[in-house]
Jmol script that loads the backbone (N, CA, C; Angstrom):
load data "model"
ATOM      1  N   UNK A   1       0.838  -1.189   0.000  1.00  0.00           N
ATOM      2  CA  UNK A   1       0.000   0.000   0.000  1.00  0.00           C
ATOM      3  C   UNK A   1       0.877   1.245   0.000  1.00  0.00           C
ATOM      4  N   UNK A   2       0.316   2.706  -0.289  1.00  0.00           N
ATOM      5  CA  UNK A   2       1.352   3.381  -0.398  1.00  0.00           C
ATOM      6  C   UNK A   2       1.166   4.236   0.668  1.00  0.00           C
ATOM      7  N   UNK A   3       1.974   4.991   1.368  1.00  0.00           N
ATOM      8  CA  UNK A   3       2.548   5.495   2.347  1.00  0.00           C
ATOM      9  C   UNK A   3       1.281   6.674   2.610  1.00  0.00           C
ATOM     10  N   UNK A   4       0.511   6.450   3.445  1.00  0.00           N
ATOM     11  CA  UNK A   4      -0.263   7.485   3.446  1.00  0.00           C
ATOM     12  C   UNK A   4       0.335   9.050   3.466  1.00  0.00           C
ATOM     13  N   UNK A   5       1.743   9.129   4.639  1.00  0.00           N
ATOM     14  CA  UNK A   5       2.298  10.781   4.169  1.00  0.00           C
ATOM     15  C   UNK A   5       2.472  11.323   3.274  1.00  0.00           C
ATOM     16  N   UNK A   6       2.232  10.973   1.848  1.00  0.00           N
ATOM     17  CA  UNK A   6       2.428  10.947   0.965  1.00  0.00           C
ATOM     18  C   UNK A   6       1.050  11.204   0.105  1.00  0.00           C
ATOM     19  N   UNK A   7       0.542  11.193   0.570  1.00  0.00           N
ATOM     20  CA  UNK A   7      -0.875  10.974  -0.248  1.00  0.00           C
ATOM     21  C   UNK A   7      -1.640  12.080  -0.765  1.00  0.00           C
ATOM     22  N   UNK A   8      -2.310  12.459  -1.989  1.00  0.00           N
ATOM     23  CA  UNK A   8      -2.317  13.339  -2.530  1.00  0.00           C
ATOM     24  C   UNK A   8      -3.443  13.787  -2.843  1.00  0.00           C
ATOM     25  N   UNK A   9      -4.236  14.767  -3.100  1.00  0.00           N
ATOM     26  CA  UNK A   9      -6.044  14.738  -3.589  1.00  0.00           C
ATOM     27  C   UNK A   9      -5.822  15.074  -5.296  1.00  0.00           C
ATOM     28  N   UNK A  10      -6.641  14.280  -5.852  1.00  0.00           N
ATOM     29  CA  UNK A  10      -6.740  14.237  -7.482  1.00  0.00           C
ATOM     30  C   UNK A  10      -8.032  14.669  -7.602  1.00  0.00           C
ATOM     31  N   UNK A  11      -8.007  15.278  -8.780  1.00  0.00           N
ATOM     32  CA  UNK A  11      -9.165  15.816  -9.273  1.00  0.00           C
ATOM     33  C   UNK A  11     -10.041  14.793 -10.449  1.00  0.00           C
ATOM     34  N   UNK A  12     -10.678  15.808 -10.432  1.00  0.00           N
ATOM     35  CA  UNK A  12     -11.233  14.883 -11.985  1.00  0.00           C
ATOM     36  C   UNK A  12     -11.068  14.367 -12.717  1.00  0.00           C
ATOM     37  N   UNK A  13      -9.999  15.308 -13.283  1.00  0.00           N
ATOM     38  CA  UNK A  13      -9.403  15.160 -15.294  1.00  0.00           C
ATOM     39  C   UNK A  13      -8.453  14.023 -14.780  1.00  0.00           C
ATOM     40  N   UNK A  14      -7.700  14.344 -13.502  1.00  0.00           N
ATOM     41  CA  UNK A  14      -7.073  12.694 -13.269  1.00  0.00           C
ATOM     42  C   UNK A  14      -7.338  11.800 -13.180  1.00  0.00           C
ATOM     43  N   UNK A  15      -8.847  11.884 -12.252  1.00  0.00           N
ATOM     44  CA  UNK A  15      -9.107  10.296 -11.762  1.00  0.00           C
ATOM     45  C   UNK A  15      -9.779   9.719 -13.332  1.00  0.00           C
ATOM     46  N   UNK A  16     -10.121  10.431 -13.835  1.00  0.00           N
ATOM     47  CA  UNK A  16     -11.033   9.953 -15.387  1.00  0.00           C
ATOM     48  C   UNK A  16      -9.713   9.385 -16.002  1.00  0.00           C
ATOM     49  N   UNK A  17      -8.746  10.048 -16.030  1.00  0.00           N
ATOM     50  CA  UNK A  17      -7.195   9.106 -16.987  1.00  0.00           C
ATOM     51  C   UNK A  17      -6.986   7.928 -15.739  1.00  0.00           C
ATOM     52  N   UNK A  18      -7.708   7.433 -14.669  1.00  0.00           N
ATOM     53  CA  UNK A  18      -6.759   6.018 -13.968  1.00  0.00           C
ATOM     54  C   UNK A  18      -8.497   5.387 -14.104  1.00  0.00           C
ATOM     55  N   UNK A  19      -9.619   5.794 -13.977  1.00  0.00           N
ATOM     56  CA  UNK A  19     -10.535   4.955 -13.965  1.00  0.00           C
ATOM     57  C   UNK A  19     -11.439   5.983 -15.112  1.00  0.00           C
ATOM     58  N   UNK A  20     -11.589   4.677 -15.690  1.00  0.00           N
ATOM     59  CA  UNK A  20     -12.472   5.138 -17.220  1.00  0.00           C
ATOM     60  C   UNK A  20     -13.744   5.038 -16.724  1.00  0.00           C
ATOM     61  N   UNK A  21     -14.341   5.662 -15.536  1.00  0.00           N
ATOM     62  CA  UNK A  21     -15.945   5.611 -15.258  1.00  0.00           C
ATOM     63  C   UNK A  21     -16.572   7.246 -15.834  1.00  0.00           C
ATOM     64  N   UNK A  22     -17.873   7.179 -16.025  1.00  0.00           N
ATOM     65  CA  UNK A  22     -18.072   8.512 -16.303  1.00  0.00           C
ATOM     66  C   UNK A  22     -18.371   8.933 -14.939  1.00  0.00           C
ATOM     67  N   UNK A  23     -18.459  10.202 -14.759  1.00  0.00           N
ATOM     68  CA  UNK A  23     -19.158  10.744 -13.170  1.00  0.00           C
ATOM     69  C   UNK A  23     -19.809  10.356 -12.879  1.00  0.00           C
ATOM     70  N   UNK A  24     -20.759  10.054 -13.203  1.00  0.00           N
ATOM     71  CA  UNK A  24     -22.321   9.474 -13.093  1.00  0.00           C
ATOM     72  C   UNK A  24     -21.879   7.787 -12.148  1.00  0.00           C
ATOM     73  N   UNK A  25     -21.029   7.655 -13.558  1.00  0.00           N
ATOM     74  CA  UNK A  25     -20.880   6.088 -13.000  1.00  0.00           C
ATOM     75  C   UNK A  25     -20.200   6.161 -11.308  1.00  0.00           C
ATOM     76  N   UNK A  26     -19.227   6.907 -11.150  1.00  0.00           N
ATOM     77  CA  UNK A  26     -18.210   7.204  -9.707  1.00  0.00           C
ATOM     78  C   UNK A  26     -19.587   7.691  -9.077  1.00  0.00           C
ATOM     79  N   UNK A  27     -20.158   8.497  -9.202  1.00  0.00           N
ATOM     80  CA  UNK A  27     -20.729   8.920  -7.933  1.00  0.00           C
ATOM     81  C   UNK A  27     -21.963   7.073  -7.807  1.00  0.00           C
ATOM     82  N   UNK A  28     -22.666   6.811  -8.279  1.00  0.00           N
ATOM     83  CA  UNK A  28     -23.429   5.323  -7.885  1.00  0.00           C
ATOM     84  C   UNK A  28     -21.914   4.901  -7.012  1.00  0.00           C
ATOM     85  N   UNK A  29     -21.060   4.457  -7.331  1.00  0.00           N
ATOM     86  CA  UNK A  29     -20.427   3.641  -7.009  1.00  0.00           C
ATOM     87  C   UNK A  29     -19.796   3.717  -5.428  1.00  0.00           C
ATOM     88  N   UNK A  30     -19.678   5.889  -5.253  1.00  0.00           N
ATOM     89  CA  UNK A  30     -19.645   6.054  -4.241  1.00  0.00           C
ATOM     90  C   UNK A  30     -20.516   5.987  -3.279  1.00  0.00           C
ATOM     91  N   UNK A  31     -21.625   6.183  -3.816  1.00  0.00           N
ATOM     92  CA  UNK A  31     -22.524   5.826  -2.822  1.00  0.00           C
ATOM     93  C   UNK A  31     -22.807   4.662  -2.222  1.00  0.00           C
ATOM     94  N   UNK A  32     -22.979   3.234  -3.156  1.00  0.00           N
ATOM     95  CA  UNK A  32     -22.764   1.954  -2.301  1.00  0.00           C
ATOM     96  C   UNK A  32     -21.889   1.999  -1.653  1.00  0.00           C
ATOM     97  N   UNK A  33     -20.856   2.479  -2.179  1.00  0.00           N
ATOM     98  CA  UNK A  33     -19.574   2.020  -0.650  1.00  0.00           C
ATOM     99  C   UNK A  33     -18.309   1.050  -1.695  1.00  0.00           C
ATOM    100  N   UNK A  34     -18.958   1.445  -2.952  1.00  0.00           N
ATOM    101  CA  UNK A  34     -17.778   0.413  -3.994  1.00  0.00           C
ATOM    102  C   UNK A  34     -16.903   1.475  -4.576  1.00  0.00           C
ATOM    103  N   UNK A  35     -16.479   2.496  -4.377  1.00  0.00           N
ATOM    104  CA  UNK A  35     -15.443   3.405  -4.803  1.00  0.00           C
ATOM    105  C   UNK A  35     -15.159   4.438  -3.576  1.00  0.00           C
ATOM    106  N   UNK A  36     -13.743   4.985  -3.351  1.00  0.00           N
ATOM    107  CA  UNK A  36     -13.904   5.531  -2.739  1.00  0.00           C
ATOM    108  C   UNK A  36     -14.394   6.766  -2.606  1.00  0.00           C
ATOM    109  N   UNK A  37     -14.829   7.485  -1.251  1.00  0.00           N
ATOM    110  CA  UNK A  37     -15.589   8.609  -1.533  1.00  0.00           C
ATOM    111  C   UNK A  37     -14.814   9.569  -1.880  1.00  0.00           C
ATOM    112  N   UNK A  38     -15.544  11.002  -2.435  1.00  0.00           N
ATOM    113  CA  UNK A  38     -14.752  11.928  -3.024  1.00  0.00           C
ATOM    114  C   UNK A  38     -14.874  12.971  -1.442  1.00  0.00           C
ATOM    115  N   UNK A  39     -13.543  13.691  -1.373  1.00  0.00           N
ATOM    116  CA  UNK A  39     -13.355  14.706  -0.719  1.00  0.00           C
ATOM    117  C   UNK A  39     -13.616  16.260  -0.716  1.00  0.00           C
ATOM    118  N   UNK A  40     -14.774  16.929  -0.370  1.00  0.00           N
ATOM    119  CA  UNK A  40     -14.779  18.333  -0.466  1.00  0.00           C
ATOM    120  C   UNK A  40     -13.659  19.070   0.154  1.00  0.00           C
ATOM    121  N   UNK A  41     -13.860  20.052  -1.026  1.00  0.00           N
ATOM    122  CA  UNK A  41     -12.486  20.668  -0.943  1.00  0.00           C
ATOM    123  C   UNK A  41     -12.858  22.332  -0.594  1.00  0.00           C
ATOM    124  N   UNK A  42     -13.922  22.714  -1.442  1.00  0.00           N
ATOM    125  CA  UNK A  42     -14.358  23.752  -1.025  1.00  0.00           C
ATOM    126  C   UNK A  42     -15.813  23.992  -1.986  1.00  0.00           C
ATOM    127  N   UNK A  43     -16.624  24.988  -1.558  1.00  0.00           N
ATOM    128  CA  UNK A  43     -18.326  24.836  -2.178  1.00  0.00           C
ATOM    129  C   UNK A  43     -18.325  24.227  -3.559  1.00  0.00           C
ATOM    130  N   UNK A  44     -17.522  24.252  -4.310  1.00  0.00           N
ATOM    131  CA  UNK A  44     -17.859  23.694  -5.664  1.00  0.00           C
ATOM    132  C   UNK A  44     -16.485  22.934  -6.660  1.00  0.00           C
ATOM    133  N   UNK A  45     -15.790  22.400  -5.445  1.00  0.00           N
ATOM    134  CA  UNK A  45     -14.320  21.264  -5.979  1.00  0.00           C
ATOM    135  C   UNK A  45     -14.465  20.007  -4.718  1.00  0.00           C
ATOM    136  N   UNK A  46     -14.376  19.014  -5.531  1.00  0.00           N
ATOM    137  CA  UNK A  46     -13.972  17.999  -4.658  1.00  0.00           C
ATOM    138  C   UNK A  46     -12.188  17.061  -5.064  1.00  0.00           C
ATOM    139  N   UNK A  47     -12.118  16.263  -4.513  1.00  0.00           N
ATOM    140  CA  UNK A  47     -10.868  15.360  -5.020  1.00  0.00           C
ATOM    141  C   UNK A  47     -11.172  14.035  -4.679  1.00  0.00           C
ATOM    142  N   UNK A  48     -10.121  13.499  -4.845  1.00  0.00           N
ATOM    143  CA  UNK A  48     -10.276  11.954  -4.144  1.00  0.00           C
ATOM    144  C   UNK A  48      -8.585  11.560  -4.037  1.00  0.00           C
ATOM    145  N   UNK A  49      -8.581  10.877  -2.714  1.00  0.00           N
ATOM    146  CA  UNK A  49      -7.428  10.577  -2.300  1.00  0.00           C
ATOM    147  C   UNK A  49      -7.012   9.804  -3.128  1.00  0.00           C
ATOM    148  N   UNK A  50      -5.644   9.876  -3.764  1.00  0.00           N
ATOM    149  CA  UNK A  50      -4.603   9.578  -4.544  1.00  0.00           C
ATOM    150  C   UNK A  50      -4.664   7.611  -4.346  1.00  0.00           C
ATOM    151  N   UNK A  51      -4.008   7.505  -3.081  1.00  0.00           N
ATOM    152  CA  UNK A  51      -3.412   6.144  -1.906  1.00  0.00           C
ATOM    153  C   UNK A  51      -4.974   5.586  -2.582  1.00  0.00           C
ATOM    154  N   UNK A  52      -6.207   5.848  -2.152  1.00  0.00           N
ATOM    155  CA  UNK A  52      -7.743   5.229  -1.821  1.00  0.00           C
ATOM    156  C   UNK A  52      -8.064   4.810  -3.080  1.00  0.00           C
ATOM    157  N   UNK A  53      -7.748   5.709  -4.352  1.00  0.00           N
ATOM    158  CA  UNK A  53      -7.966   5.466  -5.595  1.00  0.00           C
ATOM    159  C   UNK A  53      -6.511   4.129  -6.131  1.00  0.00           C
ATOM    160  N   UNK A  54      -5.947   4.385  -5.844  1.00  0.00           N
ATOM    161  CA  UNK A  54      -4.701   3.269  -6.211  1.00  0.00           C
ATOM    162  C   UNK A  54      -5.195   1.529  -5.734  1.00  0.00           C
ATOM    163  N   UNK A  55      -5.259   2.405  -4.428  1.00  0.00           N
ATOM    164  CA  UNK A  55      -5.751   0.854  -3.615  1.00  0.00           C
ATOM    165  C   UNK A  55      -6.564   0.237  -4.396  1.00  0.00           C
ATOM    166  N   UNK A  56      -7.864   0.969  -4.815  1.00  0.00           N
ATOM    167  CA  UNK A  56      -8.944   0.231  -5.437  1.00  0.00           C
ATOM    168  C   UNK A  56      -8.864  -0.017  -6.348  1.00  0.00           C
ATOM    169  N   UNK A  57      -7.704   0.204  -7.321  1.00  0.00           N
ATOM    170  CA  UNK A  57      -7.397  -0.506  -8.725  1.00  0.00           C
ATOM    171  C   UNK A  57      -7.033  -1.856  -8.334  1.00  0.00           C
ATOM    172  N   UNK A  58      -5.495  -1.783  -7.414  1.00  0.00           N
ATOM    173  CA  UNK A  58      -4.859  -2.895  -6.935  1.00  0.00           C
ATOM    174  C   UNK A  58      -5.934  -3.677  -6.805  1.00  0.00           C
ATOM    175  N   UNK A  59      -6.817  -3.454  -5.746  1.00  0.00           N
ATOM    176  CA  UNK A  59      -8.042  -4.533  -5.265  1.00  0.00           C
ATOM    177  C   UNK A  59      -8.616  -5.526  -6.354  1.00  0.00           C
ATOM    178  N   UNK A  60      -9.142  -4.637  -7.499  1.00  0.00           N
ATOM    179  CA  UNK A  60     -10.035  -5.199  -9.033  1.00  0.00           C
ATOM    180  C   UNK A  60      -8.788  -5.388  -9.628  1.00  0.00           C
ATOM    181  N   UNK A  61      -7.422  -5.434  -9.292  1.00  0.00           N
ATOM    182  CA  UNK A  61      -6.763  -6.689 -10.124  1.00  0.00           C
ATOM    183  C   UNK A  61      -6.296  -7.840  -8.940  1.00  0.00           C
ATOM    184  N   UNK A  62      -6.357  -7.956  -7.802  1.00  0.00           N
ATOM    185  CA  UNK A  62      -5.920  -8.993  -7.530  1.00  0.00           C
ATOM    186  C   UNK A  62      -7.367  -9.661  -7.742  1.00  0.00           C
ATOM    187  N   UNK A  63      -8.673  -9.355  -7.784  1.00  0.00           N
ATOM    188  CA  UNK A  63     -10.374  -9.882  -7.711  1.00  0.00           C
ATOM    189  C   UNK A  63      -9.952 -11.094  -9.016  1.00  0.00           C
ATOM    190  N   UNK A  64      -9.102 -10.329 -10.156  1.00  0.00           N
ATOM    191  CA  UNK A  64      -9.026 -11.645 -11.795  1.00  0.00           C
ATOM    192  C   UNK A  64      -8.409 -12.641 -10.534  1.00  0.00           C
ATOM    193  N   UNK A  65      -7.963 -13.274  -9.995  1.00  0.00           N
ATOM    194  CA  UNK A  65      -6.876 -13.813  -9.456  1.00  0.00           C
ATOM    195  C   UNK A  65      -7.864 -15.225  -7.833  1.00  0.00           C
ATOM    196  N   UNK A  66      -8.777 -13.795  -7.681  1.00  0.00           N
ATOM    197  CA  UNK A  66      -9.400 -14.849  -6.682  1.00  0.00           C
ATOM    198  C   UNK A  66     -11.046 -15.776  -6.742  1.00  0.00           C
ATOM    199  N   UNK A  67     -11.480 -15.346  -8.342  1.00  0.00           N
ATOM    200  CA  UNK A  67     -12.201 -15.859  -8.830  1.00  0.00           C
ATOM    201  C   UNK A  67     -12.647 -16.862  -8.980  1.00  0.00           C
TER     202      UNK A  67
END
end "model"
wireframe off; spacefill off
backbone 0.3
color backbone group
């Protein structure tokens, strides 16, 4: 896992280049509890932790593996 001191808030235009969901799709997903949540940042920006978003790739590739 990566070093939480380290950890960074990403925006949009990033998280859309590491996960090909549309918004629509991220926010459902945040809401079950299957992506992580996004962070307000101030009245009209959010982010999402860098580490939380990594993790959850890692996760859906070790998932091919425990199938």
């Amino acid at each position: 896992m990566n070093d939480p001191t380290e950890d960074q808030i990403i925006l949009a235009p990033e998280l859309k280049e590491r996960v090909p969901y549309s918004p629509m799709q991220i926010w459902r997903k945040e809401r079950d509890g299957s992506f992580p949540k996004r962070i307000r940042l101030g009245a009209n920006r959010v982010g999402w932790s860098l580490n939380e978003v990594l993790q959850w790739i890692e996760d859906r590739k070790a998932e091919r593996f425990a199938a």
